[in-house]
Structures are given as C-alpha cells and as structure tokens.
N, C-alpha and C positions, 0 to 999 in steps of 0.2 A: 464589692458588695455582694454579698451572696444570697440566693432565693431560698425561699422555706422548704423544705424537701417533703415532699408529697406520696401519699403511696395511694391515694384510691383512685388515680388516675392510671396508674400502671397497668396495663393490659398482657399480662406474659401469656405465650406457648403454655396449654398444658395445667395455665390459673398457679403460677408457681407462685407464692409468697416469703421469703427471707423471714425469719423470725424476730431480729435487731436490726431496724439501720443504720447503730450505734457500734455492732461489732460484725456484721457481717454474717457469712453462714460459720456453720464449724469446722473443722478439718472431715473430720466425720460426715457430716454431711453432704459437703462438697464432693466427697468421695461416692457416697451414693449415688450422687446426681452424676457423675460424670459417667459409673458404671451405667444409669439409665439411659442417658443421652450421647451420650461414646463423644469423644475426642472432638476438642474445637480447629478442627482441619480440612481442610479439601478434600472431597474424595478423590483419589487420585486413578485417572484414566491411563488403563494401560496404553501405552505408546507403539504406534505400526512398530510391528516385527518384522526384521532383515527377511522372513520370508516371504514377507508380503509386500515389500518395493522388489523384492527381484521377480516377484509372480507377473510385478507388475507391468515387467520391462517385456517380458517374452506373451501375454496377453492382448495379440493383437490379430488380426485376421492375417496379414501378411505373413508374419512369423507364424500360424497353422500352415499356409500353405505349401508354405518354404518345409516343414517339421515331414507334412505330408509326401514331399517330392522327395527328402530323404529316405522314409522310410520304404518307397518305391523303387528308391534305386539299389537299396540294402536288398531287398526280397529280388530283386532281375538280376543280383549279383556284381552291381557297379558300387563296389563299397567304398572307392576313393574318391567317385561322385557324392556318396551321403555323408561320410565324414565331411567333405569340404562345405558342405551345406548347413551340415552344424556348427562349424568355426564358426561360420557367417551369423549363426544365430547367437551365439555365445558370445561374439566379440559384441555386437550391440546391444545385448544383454547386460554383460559387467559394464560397458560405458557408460549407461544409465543409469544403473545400481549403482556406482562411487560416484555420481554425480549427486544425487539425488540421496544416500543415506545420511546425512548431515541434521535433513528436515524431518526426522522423524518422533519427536518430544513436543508437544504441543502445549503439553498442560503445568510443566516442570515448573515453569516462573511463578503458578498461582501458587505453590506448593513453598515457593519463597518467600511469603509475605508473611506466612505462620511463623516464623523463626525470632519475631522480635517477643522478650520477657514482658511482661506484665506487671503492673502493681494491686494488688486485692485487699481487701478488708476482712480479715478472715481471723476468728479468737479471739475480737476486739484487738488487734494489729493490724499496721500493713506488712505484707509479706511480696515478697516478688518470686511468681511463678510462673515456670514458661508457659504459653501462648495458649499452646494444647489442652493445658490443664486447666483452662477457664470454664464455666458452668454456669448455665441459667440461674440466678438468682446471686452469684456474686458479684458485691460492689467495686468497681472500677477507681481508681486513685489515679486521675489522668494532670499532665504539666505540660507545657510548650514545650516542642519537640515529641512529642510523644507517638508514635501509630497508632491508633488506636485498634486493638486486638480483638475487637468484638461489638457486632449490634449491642446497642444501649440505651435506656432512658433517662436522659440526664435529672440528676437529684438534687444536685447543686452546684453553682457553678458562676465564675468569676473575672471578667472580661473574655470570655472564651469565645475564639475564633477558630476556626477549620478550616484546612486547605480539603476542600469537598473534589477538585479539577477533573483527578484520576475517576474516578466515580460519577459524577455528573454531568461535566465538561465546561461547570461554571468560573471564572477564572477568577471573582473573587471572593476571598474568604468569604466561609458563610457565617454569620455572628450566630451563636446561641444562647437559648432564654432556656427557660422552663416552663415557659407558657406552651398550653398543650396543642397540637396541630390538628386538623382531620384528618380521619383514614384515608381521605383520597386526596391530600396535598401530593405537590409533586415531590421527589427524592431532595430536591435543591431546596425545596422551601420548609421542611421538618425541622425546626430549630428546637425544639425538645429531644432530637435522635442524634445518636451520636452512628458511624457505619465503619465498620472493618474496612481495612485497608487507606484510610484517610489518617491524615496529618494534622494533629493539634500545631498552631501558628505559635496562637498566645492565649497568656489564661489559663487558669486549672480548673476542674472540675469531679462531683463525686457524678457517677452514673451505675445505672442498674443493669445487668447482661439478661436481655431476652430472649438473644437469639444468637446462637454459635455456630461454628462449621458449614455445610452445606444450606442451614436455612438463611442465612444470614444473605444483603444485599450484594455482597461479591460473592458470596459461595453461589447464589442463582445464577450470576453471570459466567462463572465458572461450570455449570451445567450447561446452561445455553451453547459455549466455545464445542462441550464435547458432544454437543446432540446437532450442530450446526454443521449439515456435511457439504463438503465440497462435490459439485459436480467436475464431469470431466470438461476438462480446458478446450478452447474453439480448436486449438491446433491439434489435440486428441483427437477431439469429435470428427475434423474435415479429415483428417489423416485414415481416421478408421473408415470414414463413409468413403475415402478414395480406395482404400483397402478392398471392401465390399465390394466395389465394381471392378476391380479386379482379379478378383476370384470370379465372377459371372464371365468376364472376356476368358479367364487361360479352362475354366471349365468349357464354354461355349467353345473356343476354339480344338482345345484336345480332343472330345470328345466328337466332332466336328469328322477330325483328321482321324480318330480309331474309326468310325464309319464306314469314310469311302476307304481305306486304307485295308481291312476290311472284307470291304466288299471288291475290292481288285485284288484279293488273294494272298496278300503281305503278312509277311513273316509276322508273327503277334509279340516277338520279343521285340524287335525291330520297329512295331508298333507303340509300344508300350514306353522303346526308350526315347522314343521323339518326341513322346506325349509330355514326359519328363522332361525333356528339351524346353517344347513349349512351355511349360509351367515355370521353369528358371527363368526361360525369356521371358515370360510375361509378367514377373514380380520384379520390383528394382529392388534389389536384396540392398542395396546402401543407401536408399531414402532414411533409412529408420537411423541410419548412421551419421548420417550430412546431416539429419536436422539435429539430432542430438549437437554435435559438434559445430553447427553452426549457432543454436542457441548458448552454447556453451563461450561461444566465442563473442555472444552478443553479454554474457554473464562477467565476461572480462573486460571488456570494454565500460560495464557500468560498475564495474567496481572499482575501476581507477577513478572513477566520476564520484565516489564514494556512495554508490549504491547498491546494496547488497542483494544478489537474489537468492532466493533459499528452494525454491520451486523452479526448475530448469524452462517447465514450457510457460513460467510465468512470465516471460520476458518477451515472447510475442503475444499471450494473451493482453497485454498492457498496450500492445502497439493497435491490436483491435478492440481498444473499448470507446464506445460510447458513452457512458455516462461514468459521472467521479463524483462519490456523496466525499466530501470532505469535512470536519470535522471543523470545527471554528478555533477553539483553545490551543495556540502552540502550532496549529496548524495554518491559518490564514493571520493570526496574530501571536504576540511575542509570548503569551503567557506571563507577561507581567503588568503590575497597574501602574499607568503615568497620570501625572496632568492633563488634561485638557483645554478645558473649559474655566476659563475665570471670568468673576462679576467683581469687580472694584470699584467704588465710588460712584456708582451708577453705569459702566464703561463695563461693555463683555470683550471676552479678548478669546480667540483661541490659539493654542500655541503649539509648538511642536519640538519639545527634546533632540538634538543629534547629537552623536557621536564622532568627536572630532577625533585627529590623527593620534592626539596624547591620550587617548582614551576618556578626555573629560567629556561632560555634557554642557553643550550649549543650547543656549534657551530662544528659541525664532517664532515671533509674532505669527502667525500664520492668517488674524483678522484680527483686526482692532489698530486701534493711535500707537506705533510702535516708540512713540514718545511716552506715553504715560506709564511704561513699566519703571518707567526712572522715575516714577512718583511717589513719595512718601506713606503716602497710603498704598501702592503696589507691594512697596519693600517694608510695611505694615504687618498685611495678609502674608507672604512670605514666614516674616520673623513668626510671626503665632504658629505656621504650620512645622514650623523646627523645634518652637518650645513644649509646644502643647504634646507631647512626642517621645515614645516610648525607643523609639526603633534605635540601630545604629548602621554607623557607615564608618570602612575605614578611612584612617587618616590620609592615605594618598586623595590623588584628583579623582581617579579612577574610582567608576561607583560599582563596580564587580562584588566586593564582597558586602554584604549586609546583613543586617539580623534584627528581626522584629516582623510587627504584623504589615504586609505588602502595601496596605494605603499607608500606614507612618512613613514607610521608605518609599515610599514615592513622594510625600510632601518633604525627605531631607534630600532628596534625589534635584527636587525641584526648585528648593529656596540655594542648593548648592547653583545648581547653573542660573540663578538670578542674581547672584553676585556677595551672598552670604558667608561670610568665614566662619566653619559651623563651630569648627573648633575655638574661636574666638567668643561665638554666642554665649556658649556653655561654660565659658571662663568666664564672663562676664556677669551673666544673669545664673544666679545658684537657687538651687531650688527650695524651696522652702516646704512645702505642702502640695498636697496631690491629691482633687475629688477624681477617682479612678471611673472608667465608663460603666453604665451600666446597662440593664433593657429597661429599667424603670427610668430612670432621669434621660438616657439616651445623649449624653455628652461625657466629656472629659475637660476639666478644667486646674492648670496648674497656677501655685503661686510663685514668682520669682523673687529675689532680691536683686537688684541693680542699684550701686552705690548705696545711697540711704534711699529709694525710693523702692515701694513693689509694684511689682507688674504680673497683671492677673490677664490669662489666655483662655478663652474657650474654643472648642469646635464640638458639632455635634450635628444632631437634626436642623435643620431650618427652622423650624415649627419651636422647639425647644428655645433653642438659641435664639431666636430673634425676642421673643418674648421675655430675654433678659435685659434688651435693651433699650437705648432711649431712642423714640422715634418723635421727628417734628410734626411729622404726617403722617397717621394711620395705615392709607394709602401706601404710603412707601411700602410699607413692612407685608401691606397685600402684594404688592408686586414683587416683592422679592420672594414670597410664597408661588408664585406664579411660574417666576421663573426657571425656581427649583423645578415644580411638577413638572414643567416643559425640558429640564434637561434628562430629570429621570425617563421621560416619556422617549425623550431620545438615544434614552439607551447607556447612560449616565449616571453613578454614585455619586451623589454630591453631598456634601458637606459647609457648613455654615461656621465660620469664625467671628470672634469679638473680644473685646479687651478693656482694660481698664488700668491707668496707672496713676498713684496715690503715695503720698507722703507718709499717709499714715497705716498703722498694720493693722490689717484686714481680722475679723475674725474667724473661726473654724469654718461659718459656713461662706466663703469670701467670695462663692460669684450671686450672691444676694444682698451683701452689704449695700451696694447702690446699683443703677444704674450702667450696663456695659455701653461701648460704643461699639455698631455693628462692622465689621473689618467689609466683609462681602462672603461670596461662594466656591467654591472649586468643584469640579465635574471629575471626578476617573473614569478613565477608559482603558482596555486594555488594547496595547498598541495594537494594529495590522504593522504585518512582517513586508519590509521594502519592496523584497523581489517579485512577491506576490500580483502587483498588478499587471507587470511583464510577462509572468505564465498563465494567468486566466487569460489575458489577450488572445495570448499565444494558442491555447487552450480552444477561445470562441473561432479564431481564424481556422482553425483543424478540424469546426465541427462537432468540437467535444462538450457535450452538459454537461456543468460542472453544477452541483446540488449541496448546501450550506445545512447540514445536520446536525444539532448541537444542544445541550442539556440546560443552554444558560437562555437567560432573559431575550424575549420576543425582540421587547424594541435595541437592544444590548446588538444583539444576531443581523438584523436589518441595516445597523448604522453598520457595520462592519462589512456586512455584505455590499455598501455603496460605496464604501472608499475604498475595499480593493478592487472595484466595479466588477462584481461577480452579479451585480443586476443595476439597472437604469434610474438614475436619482430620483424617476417620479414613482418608482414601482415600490408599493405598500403590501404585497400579498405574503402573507408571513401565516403558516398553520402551526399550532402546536400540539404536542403529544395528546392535550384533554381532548382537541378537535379528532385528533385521528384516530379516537378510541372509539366515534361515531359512525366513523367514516367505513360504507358500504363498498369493499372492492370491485364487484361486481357491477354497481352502478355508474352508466355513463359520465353523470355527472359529476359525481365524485373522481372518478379517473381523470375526465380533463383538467379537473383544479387542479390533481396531484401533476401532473405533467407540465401544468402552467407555474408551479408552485417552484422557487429555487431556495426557499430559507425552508425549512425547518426547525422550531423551539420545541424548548422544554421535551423532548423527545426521551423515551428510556433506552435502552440497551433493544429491550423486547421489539419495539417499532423500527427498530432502527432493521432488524432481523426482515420485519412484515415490509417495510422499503424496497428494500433489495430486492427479496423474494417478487416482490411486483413488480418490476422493471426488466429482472431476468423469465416474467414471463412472459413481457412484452416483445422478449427477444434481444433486449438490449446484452452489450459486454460489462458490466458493472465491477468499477474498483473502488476502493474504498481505501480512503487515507485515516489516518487516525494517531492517539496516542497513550490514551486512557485505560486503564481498567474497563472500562465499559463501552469501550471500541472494540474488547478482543472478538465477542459473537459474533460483530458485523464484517470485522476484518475477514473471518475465518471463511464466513456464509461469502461472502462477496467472487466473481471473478478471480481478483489480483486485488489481494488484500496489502496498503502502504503502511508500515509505521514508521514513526521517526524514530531514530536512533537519539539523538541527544536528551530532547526531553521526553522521550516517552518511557514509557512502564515498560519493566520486563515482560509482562504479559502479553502485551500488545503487538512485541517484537516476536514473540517466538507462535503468536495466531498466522502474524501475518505472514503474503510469500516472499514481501519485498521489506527493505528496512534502507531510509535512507537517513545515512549517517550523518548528514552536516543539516539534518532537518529541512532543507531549502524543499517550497514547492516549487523551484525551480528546477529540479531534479528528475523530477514527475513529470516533468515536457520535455526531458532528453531522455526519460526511458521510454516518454510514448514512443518518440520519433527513432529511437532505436528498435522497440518493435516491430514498428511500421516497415521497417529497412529490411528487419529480419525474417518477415511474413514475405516484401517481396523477392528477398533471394529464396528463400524457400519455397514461393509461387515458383519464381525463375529456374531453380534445378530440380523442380517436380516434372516440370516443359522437358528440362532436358535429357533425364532421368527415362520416362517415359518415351519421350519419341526414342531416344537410343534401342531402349527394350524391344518398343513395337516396330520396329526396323526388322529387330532380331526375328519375331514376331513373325513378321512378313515372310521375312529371308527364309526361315523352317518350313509353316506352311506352304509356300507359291512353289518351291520346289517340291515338297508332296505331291502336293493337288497336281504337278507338272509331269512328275517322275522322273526327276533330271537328278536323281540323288539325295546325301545327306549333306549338303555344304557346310553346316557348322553341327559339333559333338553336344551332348548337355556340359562336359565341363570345360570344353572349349567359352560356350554362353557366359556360364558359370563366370571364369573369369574373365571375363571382359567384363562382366556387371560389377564385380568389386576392385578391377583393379583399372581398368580403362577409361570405367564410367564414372567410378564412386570420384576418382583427384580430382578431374574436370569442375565434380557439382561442387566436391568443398571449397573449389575456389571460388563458385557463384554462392555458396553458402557465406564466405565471410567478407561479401563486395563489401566496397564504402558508401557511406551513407550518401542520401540523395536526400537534398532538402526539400526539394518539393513534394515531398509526400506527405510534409505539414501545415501545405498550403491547400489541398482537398480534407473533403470529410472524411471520416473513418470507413472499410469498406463495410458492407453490407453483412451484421454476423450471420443471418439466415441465407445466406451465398455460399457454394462450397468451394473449396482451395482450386479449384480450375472452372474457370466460364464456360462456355460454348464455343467462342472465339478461342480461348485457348485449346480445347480438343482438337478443332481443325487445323490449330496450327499444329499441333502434336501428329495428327496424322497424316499432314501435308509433306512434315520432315521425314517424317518415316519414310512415304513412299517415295521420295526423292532417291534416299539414301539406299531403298530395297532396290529400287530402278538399278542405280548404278552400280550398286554390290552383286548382285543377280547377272547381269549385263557383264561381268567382268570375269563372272565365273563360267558363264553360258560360254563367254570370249575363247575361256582358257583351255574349257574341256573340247569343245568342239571342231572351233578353229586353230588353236594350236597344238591338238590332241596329246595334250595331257592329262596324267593319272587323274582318277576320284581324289587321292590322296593329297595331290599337287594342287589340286584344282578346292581342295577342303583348305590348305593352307594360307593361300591367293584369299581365299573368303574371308576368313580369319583376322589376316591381315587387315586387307583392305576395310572389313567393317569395322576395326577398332581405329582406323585412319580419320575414316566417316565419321566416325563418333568423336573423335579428340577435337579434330576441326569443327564440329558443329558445334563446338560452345561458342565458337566467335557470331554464330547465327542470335543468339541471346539478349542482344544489348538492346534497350526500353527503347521506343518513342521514335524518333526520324533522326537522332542521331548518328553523325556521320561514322562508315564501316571502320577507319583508319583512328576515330578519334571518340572511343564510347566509355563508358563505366566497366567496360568487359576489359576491354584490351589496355586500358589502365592499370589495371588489378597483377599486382606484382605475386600475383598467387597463383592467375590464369597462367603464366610465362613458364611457372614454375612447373605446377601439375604438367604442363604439354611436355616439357623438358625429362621429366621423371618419368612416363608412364613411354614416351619413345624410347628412354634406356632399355626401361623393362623389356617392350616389343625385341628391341635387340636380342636382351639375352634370351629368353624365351627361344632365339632361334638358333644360338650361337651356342649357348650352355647343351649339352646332351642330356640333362634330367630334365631339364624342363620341356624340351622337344620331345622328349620321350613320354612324359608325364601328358602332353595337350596332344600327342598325333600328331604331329606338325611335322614337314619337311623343310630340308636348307632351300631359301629361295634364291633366285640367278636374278641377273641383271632386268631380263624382259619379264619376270615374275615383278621386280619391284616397278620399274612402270605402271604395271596394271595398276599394282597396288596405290601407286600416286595417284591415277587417273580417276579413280575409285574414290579416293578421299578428296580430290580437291572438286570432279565436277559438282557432289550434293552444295560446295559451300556457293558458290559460280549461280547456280539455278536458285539458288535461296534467295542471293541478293538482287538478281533480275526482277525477281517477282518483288522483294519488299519495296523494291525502285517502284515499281507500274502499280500497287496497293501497299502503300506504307500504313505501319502497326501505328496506332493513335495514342 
C-alpha cells in the first residue's frame, strides 16, 4: 500500500523544488544542478605522506641528542664516532617507518561506499546512474537490496524497512512511513528520511535527494574521522618525558665535567671528547629500538590471536587503558533479532536459541512450564509466525543463509527450532491472498488454503490486532496491552499474532469477515554474544570501566547491559543523547552522573566525540570498540581505537588502530593483558637500559673528577650501548606473559614509565657496577702497573660482563634467583650466548680491536674481568634478600 506523495512538506538545501514528481528533473537540468552542487562524494582527505611517518620516527628528544653528539664528534674530527651514531639513528628510524607505513589511509573506505549505481527518475524514466551523479532534487527509485546512495525524503513507499545499524547502531530494522518527523528527532527515529550508506531490507520506495556528498548524515561523520586528531600514545608521551630528563642529566653532567676539567688545565679537545663520551653514555641509543621491536613482537603474538594492530605503540596503549566505551550492536550483541519473550495462552515463557554441533537451532525454556511449548496453542503461535512471513531460509538444518526482513527470519528461525517442518508448512498451506503491512493498518495478514479449509494469520501491533479479536473479557485484551508496554519498556519489539480457520472462502477483505482468535505475543531481542560476560568479568577484575555507547533504544541498551552484566540488575541509570545536549561539562554535578553513568542511548557520532574528549581530560586511557559507520570519529578520537573485523564497516576498520578479526570481545581482554606484559617488559628494560648507561655514566665522570684517566673511549660506550646492552633488553622486551597483571587495576596513566622506587634502583645498580669496574681498573693500573691502554681494555671488558650479568638482577617480586620470568626466557640464554661471541671476536679479530682501541687480554687480565662482572650480581642479590622488591 503506498502513501500519497507529498511535496509541501519537503524542506530541501537552498528551497530546491523538482518541477514533476511524475518525471523527475531533466537531463539538463540535473546537470545544472550538479555543476552548482559538485559531485555526490566524500571529500577525500589527503592521507599522511611517507614523509611524514618517517619525520615521525627520528622526532624525539633522544634522537636530537644522539644527532647533536654526532655532529660534535664530526667537527673534533672523530668521523667513525658520528657515522656510527647515525647508523644508530637510522636503523630505528626505518624500523619504525616499515612498521608503521601500512596505517596511513584513513579515509579510503568512506570513499568506498560511493561506488554503488543508483536508479533515478529522470525524462519521465528510470535511468540508472552512477552514485556521483545524483543531485538535489532528483527522485530516487529504491528496492530491497538497495544502499541507498543519498539523503532523502521519502515520497512514497511500500512495506519499507532499513537496515539503519552501520549508522545509528540500532540493530533493528527501522520501518518507514511518510509521516513527517521533527527537526529534532533523533537519527534512529526519522521514518520519513531515508540516509546514505544504509541498506534497504524490504519494500520499495520513491524518495526525494535533499542532501548529497559532504552534507549528507555520513559525509558529517566523514568530516568529524578527518577533523578528529589523535593525540600522542602514553608510551610516546612517558618515552619523551623519560627523553627530557635525560637531556637535563648528560647536559648537567658534561657541562659539569668541561668546568672543573677546565679549570685544571685539560686539554679542551680532550675535554670536549669525554663530553661526547658522556652524552653516548648518558642516552640508551637502543631504548627506541627494544621498544619498537618488543611492541612489534607483542603485534605478532596478537595477530595469531587474530587481532590485528595497525598502530605499533597501540598495543601498549590498550594494556594502559582505563576506560572502554563499547559500542552495543555486533559488539556486546550478535547483531541479529531472535525470540525471546513469548505470551501464550496466558503463560509467558522466555527462551533461548542454541546452536547445536550440526549447526541447527535448539529451542531451551529459559522461564516458564517447559511442558507447555508441546501445547497446541504454543505450536499455534509458531505455525502463524512461519505463515504470516515474507522471509526465507535454506532448505538445510543449518539457518546461516537467509533472506528477507530480520524479524520474518527470526520467527522461521524460531518455529524451525520448535519443531516445524517449514518446508512441509508451505507445501501444505498455499497461499492464496496477501493484506501486505503497512504504517496505516500496521499489520500483515495472509490467506492460506489447507485441504478444503482457509486459514487466515495475522501479526502486527498489539493495539491493532487484538481489536480484531474475540475477547470473553474486556479485561483480558487490557492486559495483554499491558503486557506488551511492559516488554517494549524492557527493551523488546513485540509483535501480536491471531488466526482464524473456516470452511468457507473469505472475502477480499478476509481479516474482517469475523471475529480472529488471539494466538498471543512475541518480544525480539537482539542476542548478547556468549563470550561477553566472561570478558567484562574479566575486564571488572582488572579495574577496567567498561561504558555501554549506542544509537539504539534506552530501555533496548539497559536490558542488554544487564545480561552481559556490564551493570547490577537493580541499576536503572541510563542518559540519552537529548539529555547530554544539556548537559554542563563543567558542572560538578553533571560530571558525577556522567562518571556514575555506564549506558548511554540514543547517542550520535558527535557525543560519542564530546564522551571521550571528557574522560581523556580526566586523565583517563580511553579505547573505544566499535563497528559502524558512525563509530569511525569515535574510533579515531579515542586512545586505541577497536573495530571488528567481521561484521564491521570498512570504515570503521581503517579509523581504528586495532581490528579484531573473529569479532570476540574476548580478544579485547588478551590484548589488554598483552599490553600490560608489554608496558612491563618495557618498564623492565628501561631499569636495565638505564642503570647499564649510568654505570657508564659514573665509570667517565668518577675517573675525571679523580684524574686516574680515560677508562672507557666514546665509541668504546658507543658499542656496548647497542650491542651489549641493546640483546639483553630485547630479551626482557619479548618476556612471557605474566598473569597476574590482570588481577591489579590498570597503572596510573598520569604516572611516568619509571617511579621513584625505580630511580633508586637504577642508581643503586649503577653504582654497584661503577664500584666494581672502577676497583678493577684502579686494580690493574696501579697495582699490577699496567698500560692506560691495557687498563682501558680491562674496563671495557669487564663493564660489558657487568652489564650482560645484570639482566639476571631483573626478575619482578620475591621470586626465587634460580627460578624467575628472567632466567626462563629462552631469549635471555640466548642474547648472553651471542653478545659473549661478540666480546670474543672484538678481541681476537684485528679490525675490530683496531677499530675499539682495545688490547689482546692474558689470563690475569680475564680474572679481573670475571671478578668485575660477577661481584655487582653477588651485592645485588644480598641486598634484595635483606629488602626484597614488592
């Protein structure tokens, strides 16, 4: 049944008016229009350029200062010191840049959704032209199946339903009228608008294009993606603020040592090159290396997990977040409509669909008299919701493929697993006539034949249908109105069946001929996903807000939020978009609602932006799951933006930094707990990284200030920072997980990557290690009077011994020395095994002794050198025995 088509309620852009809306514009004029209004397409945002992720890699405070000690050692004439300083910056450089050039198209997927052809009213024809070529004031010719290619005001239009999801995040179809809406209805509830990038179900329709390209409902959200910037990641941020304070120590301390250095008369070249000294020592030139490569390594581990990361340092920012707005459709539920809630006979039942091994559905009481589903009036209600029923399903058990509007194939979905041979039904009962649904009558009613008998089915509104039947008691037919409002209220489409069967044939108008009898009710719900309650658990245990964001119906959002208990069965605090357009951010009291608050409805794209935006300036780490079209803004704004890979949008996938492929929020709680892992091996080789340096640190200056020599060269330093220091950390960079980092809360993101507690332990190591390296050279030159040279090589030595050993100093908590997360790690075994070859050849090869200053050492030289590296481990573990780490 189609509506009268209307035009003085049309509102266009600009007062556009069509001259027929019998033939549409003209060729001509359409052409006009589109030179006026240019092209119905995305603007398209140019995409980061290759120069600008590799600017991005070498943009750090570290890398200046490292850039800076090159260019010092070039002008003092040590050119084989500045080149080797630049490798260092170059190789972490490209490691970064082909990690990271993958992600740099963001807007590419919006750019995909123009591509589908159109059908128009154009010459008094229809014509089909591509997507692009649509204009304000042409008439739209829409069918099931259809995308629909442009905002629009529908004209006319006939059972028509829209898959709205991607766009709103409402998960069921939304019916459309022609009845007109207010300006300030929400996006979900326009049933006179048809929106670009949305899926006609069922039904055809004529509509008017108002609005094309950039002004259209996804071309805003497509602005919003490109105007939504990402700030920089916690492990950025704590990385550069570690940076910063390391530039104040190697400046404070050089400038320290040119002074008194100086002021006792010393050579200024000789000055100058210890300074440089110190500045290598004081940078961990392979921090920026290890962590790359250790996030990298946490990017392969979650991809065999089937979750992709597309953003390198997004893989610890996930392991530090604190709050997770999630997204309800597809993401905490299945994205499709089942059964529920049934009323039979007076009897409410509710039920639950599984999925057995053969892939059928079985049909499980979940409340009610599990005897009465064997009841003729159960298998009643059933049989009407198979007949009355547009939809299909194939002929296996298996209900995977289907076709039609989502509620029909949920009531064949549903009469299948109650025991219906559908394919029997339809052989049986032929149809004879069909009143199709509309917005006026607001039901569907078909006529069957069955032997010589017909059989007439309805479903429709409560309201409608009921008042076609016979009732004994007035009363009755009030509480079944009752009951409806009470399911909708809980977040429930329901629907009303009734029937009537007769010998004799009905006429044209056949559900008015007599009296129906009322069958009962049915509630749809779109499932919650199984896994779900196991990871919000998991989720509360860890500390994590998890915050319910969604486009679809208040009480809809609530019921859903209770059964994957992402909140407390008695909790009713549920805000929606109209309320938050009230809502004073600045005001206290509005802040603690929002904080207390874990649903949010009816929400648009834009709030979903204003959310985030408040939380990250609470301080919080905010990620954000999603799957919609109009998740991309939020995805993009958020921390660690999640989309699913199966059912979500391209767009959604290429906002976000993470995309998990088998859709599970279960996946989301092994990438936190991967982060977590990966923030503390990164904690763990910053400790080790660090004290190694300020060892060096020490070792440079204590001998100035003493004037007992140069013990170690700048590229002596040099390499031991990248080749002695850097294996050690990547093996604390790719440790194994440790579960209990998902039984604490998440840390503190206004904390920076090293405590107080950790400095002193970083300087306690040092001077252990400067003790005994200092001590061994004091040993060598004085008491066994040998050369500066001999006695430079001894230091050398032994400080890289120092340092190889003290990664075993490393291992968390009061776990025993013999039996930790360290000396487990078949990487640790490794790096020590490989970085002692090195030492060798270094001593053995003649370029490379040539190349570092170094002499062949004897027997009583490598003593020293043992004594050197094993006492710091010896003193470390005495003390964690008499003050163990907590």
């Amino acid at each position: 049944m189609s509506a009268t088509p209307r035009q003085n309620s049309i509102e266009e852009p600009g007062k556009l008016a069509i001259t027929d809306l019998k033939t549409g514009l003209s060729s001509q004029e359409a052409a006009l229009r589109t030179e006026q209004f240019g092209l119905n397409e995305l603007e398209q945002v140019k995409p980061e350029s290759i120069w600008s992720i590799l600017l991005r890699q070498v943009n750090s405070v570290i890398v200046w200062i490292l850039a800076a000690a090159a260019i010092v050692s070039f002008f003092i004439g040590d050119t084989l010191e500045g080149f080797a300083v630049i490798a260092v910056i170059l190789i972490n450089a490209m490691t970064g840049f082909i990690l990271e050039y993958n992600a740099r198209q963001s807007m590419e997927a919006l750019r995909k959704l123009d591509t589908t052809p159109a059908r128009v009213l154009r010459d008094g024809k229809i014509k089909e032209v591509p997507s692009d070529q649509l204009t304000m004031g042409d008439i739209l010719i829409l069918e099931a199946g259809d995308l629909i290619p442009a905002d629009a005001r529908i004209l006319e239009v006939n059972q028509l339903t829209v898959d709205e999801s991607a766009l709103t995040g409402e998960s069921v179809p939304s019916q459309k009228s022609t009845d007109p809406s207010a300006e300030d209805t929400p996006l979900g509830d326009r049933h006179d608008w048809l929106f670009k990038g949305t899926a006609i179900t069922n039904g055809n329709a004529k509509a008017l294009v108002t609005k094309i390209g950039q002004s259209t409902e996804l071309g805003k959200i497509a602005t919003m993606v490109s105007e939504a910037k990402r700030t920089a990641t916690p492990l950025e941020a704590k990385l550069d603020a570690l940076g910063k304070v390391l530039i104040w120590v190697t400046l404070g301390m050089a400038t320290l040592f040119l002074i008194v250095g100086f002021l006792r008369g010393q050579e200024i070249k000789q000055l100058i090159e210890t300074a440089v000294a110190l500045a290598i020592a004081a940078i961990p030139e392979g921090m920026s290396v290890v962590a790359t490569v250790a996030l990298a390594y946490g990017m392969l581990r979650l991809a065999e997990k089937k979750v992709i990361v597309k953003r390198l340092s997004a893989v610890e920012t996930l392991g530090g977040t604190n709050v997770i707005f999630t997204d309800k459709t597809g993401t905490l539920t299945q994205n499709k409509i089942e059964v529920q809630t049934l009323r039979v006979a007076g009897n409410d039942f509710t039920i639950r669909l599984d999925t057995n091994n053969e892939g059928a559905r079985k049909l499980e009481v979940i409340k009610g008299d599990q005897e009465l589903i064997h009841s003729p009036d159960f298998e009643m209600l059933s049989r009407i919701g198979a007949l009355v029923n547009n939809a299909q399903l194939d002929s296996k058990k298996s209900d995977r493929k289907e076709l039609g509007d989502p509620v029909e194939v949920a009531l064949l979905v549903y009469a299948r697993a109650s025991g219906i041979d559908l394919h029997k039904l339809h052989k049986d009962y032929k149809r004879q006539a069909e009143q199709a649904f509309s917005s006026d009558t607001r039901m569907m009613a078909t006529l069957d034949l069955v032997g010589t008998d017909y059989f007439i089915g309805v479903k429709g509104a409560v309201e409608e249908v009921s008042a076609l039947c016979n009732w004994d008691n007035p009363e009755d037919r009030n509480r079944e109105l009752e009951i409806s409002e009470a399911m909708a209220a809980d977040g429930l489409r329901t629907l009303a069946f009734a029937y009537r069967q007769t010998d004799r044939k009905p006429g044209e108008n056949f559900t008015n001929d007599e009296k129906l009898t009322y069958a009962g009710l049915i509630g749809f719900l779109d499932p919650p996903r199984k896994e779900v309650i196991k990871s919000l658990n998991a989720c509360h245990e860890a500390g994590i807000k998890v915050i319910m964001v969604t486009g679809d119906h208040p009480a809809t959002s609530l019921k859903i939020a209770k059964q994957v208990n992402l909140i407390g069965p008695e909790e009713q605090l549920v805000i929606t978009g109209k309320e938050l357009e009230s809502f004073d951010f600045s005001s206290a009291d509005d802040q603690n609602k929002m904080i207390q608050c874990h649903v949010f409805a009816r929400v648009n794209p834009a709030q979903k932006l204003d959310m985030i935006d408040f939380y990250q300036k609470q301080g919080d780490i905010v990620g954000m799951t999603g799957d919609g079209v109009n998740d991309a803004p939020a995805l993009k704004k958020s921390d660690i933006g999640i989309a699913m890979g199966l059912r979500g949008t391209a767009v959604a996938a290429e906002a976000a930094d993470m995309v998990l492929k088998d859709d599970s929020f279960a996946s989301i709680v092994l990438a936190i707990e991967q982060g977590r892992v990966i923030f503390e091996n990164i904690r763990k080789f910053i400790v080790f990284l660090l004290s190694c340096n300020m060892s060096e640190i020490f070792v440079v200056t204590f001998a100035g200030f003493l004037n007992v020599g140069s013990p170690l060269l700048p590229l002596q330093i040099l390499f031991i920072n990248i080749i002695t220091d850097v294996f050690p950390a990547l093996a604390l960079g790719v440790g194994k997980d440790n579960k209990k980092l998902m039984k604490s809360p998440p840390r503190d993101p206004k904390q920076p990557i090293l405590q107080m507690a950790d400095w002193k332990r970083i300087v306690f190591y040092a001077l252990v290690m400067t003790i005994s390296v200092l001590g061994v050279y004091w040993y060598a030159i004085n008491q066994l009077g040998l050369s500066p040279e001999e006695g430079n090589t001894i230091t050398f030595y032994a400080l890289s011994l120092a340092q190889l050993l003290h990664v075993f100093n490393l291992y968390s908590g009061k776990l025993r020395f013999f039996s930790n997360e360290v000396t487990r790690n078949k990487f640790i075994w490794m790096a020590l095994v490989l970085c002692i070859l090195i030492m060798f050849a270094t001593n053995y090869i003649p370029f490379f002794r040539q190349i570092l200053s170094l002499q062949i050492i004897d027997i009583n030289s490598l003593k020293l050198i043992l004594a050197a590296g094993i006492v710091p481990v010896l003193v470390i573990q005495a003390v964690r025995i008499l003050y163990p780490i907590k």
